[in-house]
VOGU-3710 file (C-alpha; in Angstrom, 3 decimals, decimal comma):
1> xxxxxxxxxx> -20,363/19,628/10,708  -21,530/16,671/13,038  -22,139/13,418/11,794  -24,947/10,660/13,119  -22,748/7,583/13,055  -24,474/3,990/12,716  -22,521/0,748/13,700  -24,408/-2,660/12,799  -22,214/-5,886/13,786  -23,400/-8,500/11,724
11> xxxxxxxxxx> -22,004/-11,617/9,466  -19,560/-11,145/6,247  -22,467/-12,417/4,070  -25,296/-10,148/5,358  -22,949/-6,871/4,712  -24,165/-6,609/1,269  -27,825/-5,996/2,150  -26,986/-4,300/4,927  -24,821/-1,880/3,472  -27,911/-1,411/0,963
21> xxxxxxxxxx> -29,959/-0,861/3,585  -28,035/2,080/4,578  -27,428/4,231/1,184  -31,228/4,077/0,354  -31,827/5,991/3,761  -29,392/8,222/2,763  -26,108/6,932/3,744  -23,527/9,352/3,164  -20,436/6,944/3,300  -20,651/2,817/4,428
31> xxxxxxxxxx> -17,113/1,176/5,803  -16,675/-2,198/7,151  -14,507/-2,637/9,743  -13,622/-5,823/11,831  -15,793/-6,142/15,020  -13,041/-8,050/17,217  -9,623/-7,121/15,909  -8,813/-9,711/13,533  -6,134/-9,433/11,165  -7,185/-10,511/7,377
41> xxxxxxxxxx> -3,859/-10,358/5,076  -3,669/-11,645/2,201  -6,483/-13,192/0,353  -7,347/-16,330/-1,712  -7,093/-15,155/-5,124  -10,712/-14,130/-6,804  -11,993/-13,544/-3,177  -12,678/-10,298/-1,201  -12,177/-11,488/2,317  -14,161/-10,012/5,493
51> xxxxxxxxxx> -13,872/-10,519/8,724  -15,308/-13,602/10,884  -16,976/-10,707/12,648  -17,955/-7,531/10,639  -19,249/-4,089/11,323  -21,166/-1,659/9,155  -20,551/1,358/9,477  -22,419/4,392/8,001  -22,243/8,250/8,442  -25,396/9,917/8,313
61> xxxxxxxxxx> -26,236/13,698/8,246  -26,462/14,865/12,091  -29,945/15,860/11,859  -31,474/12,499/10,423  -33,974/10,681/13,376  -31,452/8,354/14,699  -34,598/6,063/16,512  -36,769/6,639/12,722  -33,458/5,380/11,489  -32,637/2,219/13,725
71> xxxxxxxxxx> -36,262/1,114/12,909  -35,996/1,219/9,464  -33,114/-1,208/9,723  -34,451/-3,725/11,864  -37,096/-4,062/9,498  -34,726/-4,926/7,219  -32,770/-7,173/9,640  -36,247/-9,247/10,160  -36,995/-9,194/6,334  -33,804/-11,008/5,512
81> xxxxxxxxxx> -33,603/-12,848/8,653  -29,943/-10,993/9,208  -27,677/-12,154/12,334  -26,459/-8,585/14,163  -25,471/-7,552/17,590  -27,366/-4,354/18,890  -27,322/-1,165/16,796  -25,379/1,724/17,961  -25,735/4,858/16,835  -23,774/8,316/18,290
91> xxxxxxxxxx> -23,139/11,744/17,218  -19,555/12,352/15,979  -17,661/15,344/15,720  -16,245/16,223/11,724  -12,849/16,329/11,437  -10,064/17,571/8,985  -8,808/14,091/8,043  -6,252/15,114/5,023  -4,905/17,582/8,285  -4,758/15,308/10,609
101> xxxxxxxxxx> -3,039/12,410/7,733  -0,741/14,943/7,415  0,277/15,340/11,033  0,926/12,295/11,373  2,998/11,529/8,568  6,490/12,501/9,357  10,042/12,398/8,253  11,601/9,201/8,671  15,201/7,990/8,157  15,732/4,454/5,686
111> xxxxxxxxxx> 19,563/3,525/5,997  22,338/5,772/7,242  22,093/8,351/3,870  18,181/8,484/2,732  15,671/10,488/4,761  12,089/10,651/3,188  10,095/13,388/3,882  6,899/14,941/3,547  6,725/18,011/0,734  5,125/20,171/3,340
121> xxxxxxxxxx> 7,842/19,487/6,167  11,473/20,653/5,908  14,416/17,998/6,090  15,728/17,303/9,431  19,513/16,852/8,239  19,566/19,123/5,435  22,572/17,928/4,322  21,450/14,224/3,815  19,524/12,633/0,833  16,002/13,658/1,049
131> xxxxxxxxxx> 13,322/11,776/-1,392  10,620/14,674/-1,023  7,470/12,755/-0,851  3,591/13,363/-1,520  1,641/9,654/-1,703  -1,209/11,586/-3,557  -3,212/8,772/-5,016  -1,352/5,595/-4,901  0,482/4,041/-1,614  3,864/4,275/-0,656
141> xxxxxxxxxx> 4,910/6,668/2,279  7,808/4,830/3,863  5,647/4,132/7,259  4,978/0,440/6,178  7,327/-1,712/7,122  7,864/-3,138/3,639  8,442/-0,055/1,912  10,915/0,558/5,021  13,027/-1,862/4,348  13,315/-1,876/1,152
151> xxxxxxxxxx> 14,534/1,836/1,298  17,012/0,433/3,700  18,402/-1,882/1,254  18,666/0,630/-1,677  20,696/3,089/0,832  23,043/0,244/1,590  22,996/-1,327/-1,686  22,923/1,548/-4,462  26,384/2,497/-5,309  25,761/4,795/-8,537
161> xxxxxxxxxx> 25,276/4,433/-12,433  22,264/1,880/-11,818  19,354/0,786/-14,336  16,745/0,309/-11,807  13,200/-1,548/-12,294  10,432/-0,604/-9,652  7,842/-3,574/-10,338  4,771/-2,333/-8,922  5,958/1,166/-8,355  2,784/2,597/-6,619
171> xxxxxxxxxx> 3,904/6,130/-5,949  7,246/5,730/-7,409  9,318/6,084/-4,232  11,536/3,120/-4,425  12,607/3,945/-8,099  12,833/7,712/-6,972  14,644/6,840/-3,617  17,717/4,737/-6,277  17,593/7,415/-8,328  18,261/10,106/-5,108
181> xxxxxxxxxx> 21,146/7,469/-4,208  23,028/7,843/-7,450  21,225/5,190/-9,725  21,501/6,392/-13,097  18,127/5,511/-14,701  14,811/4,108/-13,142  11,718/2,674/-14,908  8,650/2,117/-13,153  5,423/0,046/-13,686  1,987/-0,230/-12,286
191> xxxxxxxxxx> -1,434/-1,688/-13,124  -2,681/1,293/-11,708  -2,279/4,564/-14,154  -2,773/6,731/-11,158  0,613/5,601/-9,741  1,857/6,995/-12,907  0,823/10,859/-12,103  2,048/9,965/-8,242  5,180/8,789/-9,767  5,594/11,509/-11,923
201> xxxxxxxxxx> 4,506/14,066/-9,208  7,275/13,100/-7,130  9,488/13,154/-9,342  9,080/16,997/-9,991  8,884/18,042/-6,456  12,347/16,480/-6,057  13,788/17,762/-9,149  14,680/14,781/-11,009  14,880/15,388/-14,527  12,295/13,521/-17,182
211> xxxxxxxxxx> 15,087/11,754/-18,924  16,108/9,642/-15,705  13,089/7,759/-15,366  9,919/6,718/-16,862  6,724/4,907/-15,801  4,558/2,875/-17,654  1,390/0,089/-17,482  2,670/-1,628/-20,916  5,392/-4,128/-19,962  6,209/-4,236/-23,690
221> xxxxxxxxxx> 7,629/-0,668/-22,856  10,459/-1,692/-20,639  13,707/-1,916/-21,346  14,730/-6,091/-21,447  17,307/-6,339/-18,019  18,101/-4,298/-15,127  20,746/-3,910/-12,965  18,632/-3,921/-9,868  14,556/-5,130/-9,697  12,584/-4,033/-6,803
231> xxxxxxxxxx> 8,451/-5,389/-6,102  6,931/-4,853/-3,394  3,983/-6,050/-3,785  1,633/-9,023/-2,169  3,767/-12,676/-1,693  1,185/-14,662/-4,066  1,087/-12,022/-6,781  5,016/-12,611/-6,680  5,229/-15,824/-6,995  2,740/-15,468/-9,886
241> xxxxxxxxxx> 5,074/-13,152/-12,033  8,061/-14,547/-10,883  9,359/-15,730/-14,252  9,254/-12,360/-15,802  10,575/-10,863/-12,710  13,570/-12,650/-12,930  13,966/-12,215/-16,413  14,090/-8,947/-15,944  17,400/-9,437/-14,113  20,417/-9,441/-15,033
251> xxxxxxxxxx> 23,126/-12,041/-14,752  24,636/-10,484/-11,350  22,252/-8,248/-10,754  20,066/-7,719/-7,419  16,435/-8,665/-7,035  14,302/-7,429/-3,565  11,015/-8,310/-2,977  8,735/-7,519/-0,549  5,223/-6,985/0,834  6,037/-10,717/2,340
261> xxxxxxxxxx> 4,194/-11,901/5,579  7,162/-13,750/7,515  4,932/-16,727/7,240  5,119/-16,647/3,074  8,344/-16,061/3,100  9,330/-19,912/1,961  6,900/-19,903/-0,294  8,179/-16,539/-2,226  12,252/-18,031/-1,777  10,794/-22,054/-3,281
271> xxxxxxxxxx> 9,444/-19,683/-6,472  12,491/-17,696/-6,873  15,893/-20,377/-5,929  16,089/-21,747/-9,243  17,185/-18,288/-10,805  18,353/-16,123/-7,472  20,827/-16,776/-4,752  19,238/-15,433/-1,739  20,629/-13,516/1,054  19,693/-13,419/5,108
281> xxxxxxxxxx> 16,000/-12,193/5,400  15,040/-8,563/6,547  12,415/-8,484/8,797  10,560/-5,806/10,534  7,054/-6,192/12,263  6,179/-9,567/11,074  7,403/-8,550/6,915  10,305/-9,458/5,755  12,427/-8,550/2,868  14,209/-10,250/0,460
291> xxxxx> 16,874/-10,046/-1,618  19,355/-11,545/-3,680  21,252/-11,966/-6,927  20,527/-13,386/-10,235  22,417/-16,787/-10,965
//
């Protein structure tokens, strides 16, 4: 089914009403997307950042009056006495998006032994290790460059008979990828319970029996050290937890963090020194990688 389509450029504060404005005329779904390309990353803590410029957008059933619609809106607009660009409005075609996702995600190769790759695609070298992979619900594909490279580590760095921690484990495929590598035991945790189902998901499809691993939101449910910690997760939120993080290190044992910006990389290494030796930075697209071990 075709979709009317509605684009308003407008201000980060008049969104709100805007957006408002939109699911009382029957609004089917609102996004807001950034009207000149502008990259937001990380944001100050408490805040939900938007764009200098932003766009709402709104999907309408294809046989609502588009010109009934845009007039509606400006009244609105002069109500409020919003700042916007000129309406657009279009007809879109529908499209299969969990089909087309799914095109588009791929096998990819992390290292020169792990291969991840989609349940509904068969391995490209059979013979390699291959972390069959869903994302369901939480992130974590392998296509981000953070996730990358820290796959790339554990296939260089995972020799076999491991305690692993994934700290922020999402949809468990750092944990699962040690495991696959010859780890002997993994232990995940997330804030999100959601990532525990992914988690556990994935670990089924690739066969990895219950007693290797478990996942958990309770940090009072982890075991007290690991041999190797892995977080990738956002650069402040790291430096936030880095006490227990490193705590949950052993003496000798590896720490890799990620979900840096290159640019927050000094601050994530000034948080960390005092407990972990670090080694040369990863880096891949503007993130970078870290890693070290525990003094």
């Amino acid at each position: 089914m075709p979709w009317l389509q509605i684009k308003i450029p407008t201000l980060p504060n008049h969104t709100e009403i805007l957006e408002d404005a939109l699911l009382i005329n029957g609004c089917q779904a609102v996004t807001l997307l950034d009207t000149e390309d502008q990259p937001v990353f990380e944001p100050i803590r408490g805040t939900t950042p938007l764009w200098e410029h932003t766009t709402v957008q709104g999907l309408f059933e294809h046989d609502v009056d588009a010109v009934e619609l845009v007039k509606r809106i400006e009244q609105v607009v002069a109500e409020h006495h919003l700042q916007i660009a000129s309406i657009q409005t279009e007809i879109v075609e529908d499209k299969d998006w969990e089909r087309e996702w799914m095109d588009n995600f791929q096998p990819i190769q992390c290292g020169q032994r792990l291969w991840i790759v989609p349940t509904w695609l068969d391995a490209p070298v059979a013979e390699a290790i291959n972390l069959k992979l869903d994302p369901g619900l939480a992130f974590g594909t392998g296509t981000h460059p953070t996730t990358f490279l820290c796959l790339k580590w554990l296939d260089e760095h995972i020799k076999g008979g491991e305690q692993v921690l994934d700290y922020g484990c999402g949809s468990g495929i750092l944990g699962l990828a040690a495991l696959l590598l010859g780890a002997q035991r993994m232990e995940g945790i997330d804030i999100d319970p959601q990532a525990m189902t992914a988690t556990q998901n994935n670990a089924q499809v690739n066969a990895i029996a219950s007693d290797r691993y478990r996942v958990t939101t309770q940090p009072k449910e982890l075991q007290p050290q690991y041999d190797v910690v892995v977080a990738n997760i956002l650069a402040g939120t790291l430096c936030d937890l880095a006490e227990d993080i490193c705590n949950r290190v052993i003496t000798g044992g590896a720490l890799v963090l990620s979900g840096i910006l290159a640019h927050q990389a000094e601050a994530v290494i000034d948080a960390f020194k005092s407990n972990i030796q670090f080694a040369p930075t990863l880096e891949k697209e503007g993130w970078v990688c870290l890693s070290g071990y525990k003094l």
